[in-house]
KOLTI-829609 format. One line per 2 residues: number of its first residue (from 1); their letters; for each residue x, y, z of C-alpha. Coordinates in Angstrom, 3 decimals. Last residue first. Layout:
BEGIN
NUM	a	X/Y/Z | ...
//
This chain:
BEGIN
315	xx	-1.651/91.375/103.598 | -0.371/88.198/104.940
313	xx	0.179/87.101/101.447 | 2.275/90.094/100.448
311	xx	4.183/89.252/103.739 | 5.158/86.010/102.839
309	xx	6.015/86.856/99.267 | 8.318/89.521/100.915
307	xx	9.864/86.595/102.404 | 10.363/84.758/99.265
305	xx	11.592/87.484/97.121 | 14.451/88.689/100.023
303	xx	15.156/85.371/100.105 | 15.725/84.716/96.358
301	xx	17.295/87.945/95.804 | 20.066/86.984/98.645
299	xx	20.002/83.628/96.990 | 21.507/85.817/93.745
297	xx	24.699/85.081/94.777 | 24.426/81.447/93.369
295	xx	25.810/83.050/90.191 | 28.682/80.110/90.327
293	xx	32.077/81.156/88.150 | 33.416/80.790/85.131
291	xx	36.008/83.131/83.537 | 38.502/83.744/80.093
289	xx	36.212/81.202/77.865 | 37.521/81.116/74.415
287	xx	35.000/81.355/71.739 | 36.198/79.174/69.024
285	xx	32.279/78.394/67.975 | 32.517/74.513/68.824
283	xx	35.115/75.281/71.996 | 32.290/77.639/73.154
281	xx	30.027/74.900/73.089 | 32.012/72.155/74.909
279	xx	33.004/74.680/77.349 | 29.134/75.084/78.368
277	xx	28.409/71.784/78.042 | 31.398/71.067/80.551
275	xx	30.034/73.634/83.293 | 26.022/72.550/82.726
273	xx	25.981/70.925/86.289 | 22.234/70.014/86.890
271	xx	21.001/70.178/90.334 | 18.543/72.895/89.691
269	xx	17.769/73.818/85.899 | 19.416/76.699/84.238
267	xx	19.824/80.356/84.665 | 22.797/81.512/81.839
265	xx	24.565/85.375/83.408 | 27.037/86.163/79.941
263	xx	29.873/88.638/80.808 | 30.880/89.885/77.622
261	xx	33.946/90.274/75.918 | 35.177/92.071/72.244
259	xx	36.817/95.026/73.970 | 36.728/94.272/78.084
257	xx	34.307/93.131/80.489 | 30.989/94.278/78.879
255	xx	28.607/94.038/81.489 | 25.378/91.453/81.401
253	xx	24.439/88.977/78.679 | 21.638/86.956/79.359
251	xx	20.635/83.348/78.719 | 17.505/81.280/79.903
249	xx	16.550/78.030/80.722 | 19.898/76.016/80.018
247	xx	19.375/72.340/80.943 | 19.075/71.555/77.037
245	xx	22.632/73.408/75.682 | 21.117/75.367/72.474
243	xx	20.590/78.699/74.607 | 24.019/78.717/75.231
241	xx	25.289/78.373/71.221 | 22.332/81.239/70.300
239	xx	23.883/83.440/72.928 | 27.370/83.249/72.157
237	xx	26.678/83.807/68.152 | 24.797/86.832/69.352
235	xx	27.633/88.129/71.158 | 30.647/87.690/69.034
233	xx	33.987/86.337/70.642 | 35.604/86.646/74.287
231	xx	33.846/84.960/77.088 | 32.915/85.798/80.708
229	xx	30.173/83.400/82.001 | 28.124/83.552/85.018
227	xx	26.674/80.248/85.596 | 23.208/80.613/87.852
225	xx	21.077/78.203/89.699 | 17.146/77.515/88.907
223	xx	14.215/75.650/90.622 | 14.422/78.227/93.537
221	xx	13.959/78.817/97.129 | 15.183/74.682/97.515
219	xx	17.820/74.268/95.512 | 19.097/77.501/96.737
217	xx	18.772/76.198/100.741 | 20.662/72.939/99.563
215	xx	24.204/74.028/100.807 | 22.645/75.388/104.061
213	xx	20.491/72.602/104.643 | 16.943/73.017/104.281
211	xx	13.814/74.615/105.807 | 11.563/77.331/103.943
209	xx	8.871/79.401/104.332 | 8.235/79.179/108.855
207	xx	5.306/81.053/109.715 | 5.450/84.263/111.946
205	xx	5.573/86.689/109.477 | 8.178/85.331/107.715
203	xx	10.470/82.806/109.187 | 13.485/80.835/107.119
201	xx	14.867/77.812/108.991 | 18.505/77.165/107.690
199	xx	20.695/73.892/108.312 | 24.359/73.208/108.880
197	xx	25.167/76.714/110.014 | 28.054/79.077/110.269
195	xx	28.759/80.825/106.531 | 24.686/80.445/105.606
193	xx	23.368/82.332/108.630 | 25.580/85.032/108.542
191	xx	25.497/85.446/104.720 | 21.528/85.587/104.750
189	xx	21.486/88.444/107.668 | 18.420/88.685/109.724
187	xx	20.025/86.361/112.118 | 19.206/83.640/114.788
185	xx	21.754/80.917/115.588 | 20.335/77.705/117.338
183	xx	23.152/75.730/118.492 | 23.244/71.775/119.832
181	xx	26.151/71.447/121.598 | 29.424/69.814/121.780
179	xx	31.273/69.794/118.384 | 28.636/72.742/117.597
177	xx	30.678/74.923/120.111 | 33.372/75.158/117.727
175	xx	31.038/76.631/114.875 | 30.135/79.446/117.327
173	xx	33.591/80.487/117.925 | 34.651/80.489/114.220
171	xx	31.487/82.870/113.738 | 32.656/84.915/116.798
169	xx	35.626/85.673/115.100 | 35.008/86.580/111.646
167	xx	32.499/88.996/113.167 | 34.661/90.650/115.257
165	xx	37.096/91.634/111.972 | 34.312/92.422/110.052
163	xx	33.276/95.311/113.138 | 29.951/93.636/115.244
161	xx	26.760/95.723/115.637 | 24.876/92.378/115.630
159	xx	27.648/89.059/116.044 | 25.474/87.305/118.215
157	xx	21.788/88.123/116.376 | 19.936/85.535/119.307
155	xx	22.265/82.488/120.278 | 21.029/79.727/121.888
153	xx	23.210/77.270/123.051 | 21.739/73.463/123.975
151	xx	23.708/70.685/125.492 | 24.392/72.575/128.872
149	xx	27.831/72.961/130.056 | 26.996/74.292/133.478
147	xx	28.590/77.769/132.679 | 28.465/78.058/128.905
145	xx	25.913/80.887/128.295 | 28.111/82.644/130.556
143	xx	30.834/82.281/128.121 | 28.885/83.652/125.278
141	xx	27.986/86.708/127.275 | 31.421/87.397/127.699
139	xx	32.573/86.811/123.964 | 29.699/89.124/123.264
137	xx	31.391/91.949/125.301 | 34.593/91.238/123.915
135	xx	33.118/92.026/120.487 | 31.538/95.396/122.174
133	xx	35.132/96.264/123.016 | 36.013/95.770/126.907
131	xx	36.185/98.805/129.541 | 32.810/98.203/130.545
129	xx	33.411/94.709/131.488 | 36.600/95.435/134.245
127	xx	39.503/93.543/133.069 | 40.844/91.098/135.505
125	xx	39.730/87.854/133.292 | 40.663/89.718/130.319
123	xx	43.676/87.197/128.922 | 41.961/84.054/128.885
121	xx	38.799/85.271/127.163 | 38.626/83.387/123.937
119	xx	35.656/81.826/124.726 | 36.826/78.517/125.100
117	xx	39.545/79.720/127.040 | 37.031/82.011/129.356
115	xx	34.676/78.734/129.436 | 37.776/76.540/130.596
113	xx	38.563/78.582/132.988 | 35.737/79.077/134.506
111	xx	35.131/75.207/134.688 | 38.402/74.469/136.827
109	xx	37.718/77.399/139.125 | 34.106/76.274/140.150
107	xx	34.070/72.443/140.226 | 30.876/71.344/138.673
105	xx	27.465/71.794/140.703 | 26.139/75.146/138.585
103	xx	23.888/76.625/141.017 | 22.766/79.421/137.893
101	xx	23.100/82.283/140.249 | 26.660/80.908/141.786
99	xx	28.111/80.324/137.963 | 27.058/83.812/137.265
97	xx	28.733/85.633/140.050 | 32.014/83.853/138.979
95	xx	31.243/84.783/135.702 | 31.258/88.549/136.699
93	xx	33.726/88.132/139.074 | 35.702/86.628/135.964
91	xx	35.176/89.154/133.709 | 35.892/92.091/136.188
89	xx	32.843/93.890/137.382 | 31.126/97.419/136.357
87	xx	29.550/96.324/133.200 | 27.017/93.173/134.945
85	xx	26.572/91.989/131.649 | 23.232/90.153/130.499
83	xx	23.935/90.367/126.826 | 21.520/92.645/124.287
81	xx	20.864/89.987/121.576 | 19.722/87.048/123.914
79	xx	23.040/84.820/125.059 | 21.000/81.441/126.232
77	xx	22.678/78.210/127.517 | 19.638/76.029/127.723
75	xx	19.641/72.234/129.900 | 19.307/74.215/132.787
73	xx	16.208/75.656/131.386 | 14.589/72.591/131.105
71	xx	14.556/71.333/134.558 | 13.740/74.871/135.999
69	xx	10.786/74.901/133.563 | 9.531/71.454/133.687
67	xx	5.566/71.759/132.583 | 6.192/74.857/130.729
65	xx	9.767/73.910/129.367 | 8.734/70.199/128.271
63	xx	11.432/67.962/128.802 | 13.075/65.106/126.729
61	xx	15.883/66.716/125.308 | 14.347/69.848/124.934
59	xx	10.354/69.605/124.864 | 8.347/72.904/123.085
57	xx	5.165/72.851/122.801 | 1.988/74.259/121.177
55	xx	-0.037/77.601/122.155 | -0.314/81.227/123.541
53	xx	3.530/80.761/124.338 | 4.826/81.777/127.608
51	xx	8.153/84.239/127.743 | 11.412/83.774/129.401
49	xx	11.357/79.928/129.114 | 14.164/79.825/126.846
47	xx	12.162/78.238/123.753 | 9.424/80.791/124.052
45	xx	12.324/83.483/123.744 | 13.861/82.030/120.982
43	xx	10.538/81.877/119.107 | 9.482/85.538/120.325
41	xx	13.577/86.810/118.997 | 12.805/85.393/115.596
39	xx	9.370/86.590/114.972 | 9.574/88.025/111.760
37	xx	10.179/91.703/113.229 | 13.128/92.319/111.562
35	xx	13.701/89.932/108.480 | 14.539/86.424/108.747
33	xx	16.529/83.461/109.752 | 17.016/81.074/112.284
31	xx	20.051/78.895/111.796 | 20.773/75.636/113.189
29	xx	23.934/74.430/113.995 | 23.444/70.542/114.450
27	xx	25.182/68.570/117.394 | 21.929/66.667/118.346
25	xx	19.258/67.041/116.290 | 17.240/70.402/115.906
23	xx	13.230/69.641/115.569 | 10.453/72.299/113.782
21	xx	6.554/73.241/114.632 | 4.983/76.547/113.444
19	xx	1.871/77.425/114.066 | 1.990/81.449/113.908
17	xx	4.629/83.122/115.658 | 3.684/87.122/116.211
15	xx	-0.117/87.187/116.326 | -1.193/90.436/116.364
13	xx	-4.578/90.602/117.520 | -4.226/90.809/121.406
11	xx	-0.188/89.486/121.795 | -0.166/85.864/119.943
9	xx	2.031/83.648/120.139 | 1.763/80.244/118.630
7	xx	4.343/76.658/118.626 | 2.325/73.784/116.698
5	xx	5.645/71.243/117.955 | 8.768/72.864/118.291
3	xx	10.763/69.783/119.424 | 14.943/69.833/120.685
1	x	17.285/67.252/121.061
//
């Protein structure tokens, strides 16, 4: 559906996306990710149309945006960060007005409606946009993004400045609109990205440092996963049985969780499951284990690791 092929910006000396060519199949959620200033926002931008690139491609299903522009652009539903809103008109004068600029050809009433129910917006049609929340706001934007139906959404940091509550929301939203379109989510945050999308495309400085699916993206920024262990017995006898189980790399023990127990963090090797070796053991010393649960949490550390990485080898 869509082809970054050897994509490059450059403003004077800074170059902002450098070389960096990725696909998006049809129906896949796929999220952007990286730290401020990475060169998220550029990418979406070149995809859009709204700004050139200094080099590469980019064809969405089948059309190049600089050599087809208005061809390709109707095929892109785009909400940037900041939405287009027009605050002073009702929601649906505002999407009427919308639907008119973009010349969509499908019947008008009909289709509004079934963006603003899609979008949650039923019930705010006669509201005037400055009145509405800022997670109302987004819902608007998302619906004009919408009109026309096209097969690709682009969506850059949609739930930003969002309460919890919003947030929840707008993710369910966005993972109903990948039973119909292809969606390219950008974020800075690692939880955002990994609770909505199918597949994660990490950018640092302007070059792409990872690219997996969402469940594999550990696998991938690290050769190890984490057990985190809460057992009840003595400490050192824990630690020797642990480090005696053959996937297990490394054992720690963390905070004390009680009188006589220990939380125990055990690294081991990728793609190995080391839960029944681990039970085995501690039946074997008549340690009983009172918790066990995945340490994957530490992929924040990972990310943060790898894109600092990045940077350090910019430098």
């Amino acid at each position: 559906m869509i082809e970054v092929k050897n994509l490059t910006k450059c403003y004077g000396k800074i170059t902002a996306v450098d070389d960096i060519s990725f696909t998006v199949g049809t129906g896949e959620i796929l999220g952007f990710l990286g730290p401020n200033g990475a060169g998220k926002s550029t990418t979406m931008n070149i995809i859009t149309g709204y700004i050139s690139s200094t080099s590469g491609t980019v064809t969405v299903d089948g059309t190049e945006i600089l050599k087809e522009p208005k061809a390709t652009k109707k095929k892109i539903g785009y909400l940037p960060e900041i939405p287009p809103l027009y605050v002073d008109m009702t929601v649906r004068k505002y999407l009427e007005f919308m639907f008119e600029l973009k010349q969509v050809k499908l019947p008008r009433k009909e289709h509004i409606n079934e963006v603003m129910r899609l979008s949650g917006l039923e019930r705010h049609g006669r509201r005037i946009i400055k009145n509405l929340s800022k997670g109302f706001r987004q819902r608007v934007g998302l619906a004009q993004a919408l009109l026309g139906n096209p097969p690709v959404i682009i969506l850059d940091e949609p739930t930003v400045g969002l309460d919890p509550k919003q947030i929840i929301e707008i993710r369910k939203l966005i993972k109903g609109l990948g039973k119909k379109h292809t969606v390219i989510l950008s974020s800075h945050v690692l939880s955002e990205i990994s609770a909505t999308c199918d597949r994660v495309i990490i950018i640092a400085d302007g070059k792409i440092v990872a690219d997996a699916k969402t469940e594999e993206l550990y696998s991938v920024l690290s050769d190890r996963q984490r057990l985190i262990v809460t057992a009840e017995g003595k400490s050192s006898l824990i630690m020797t049985e642990l480090n005696k189980i053959p996937e297990v790399a490394r054992v720690n023990r963390d905070t004390a969780a009680g009188r006589g127990v220990f939380k125990y963090s055990i690294e081991f090797i990728a793609g190995a499951d080391i839960r029944r070796s681990v039970f085995n053991a501690m039946m074997r010393i008549n340690c009983p284990i009172l918790e066990m649960v995945s340490g994957d949490g530490s992929l924040e550390e990972l990310y943060l690791k790898l894109t600092e990485n990045a940077k350090g080898e910019e430098n």
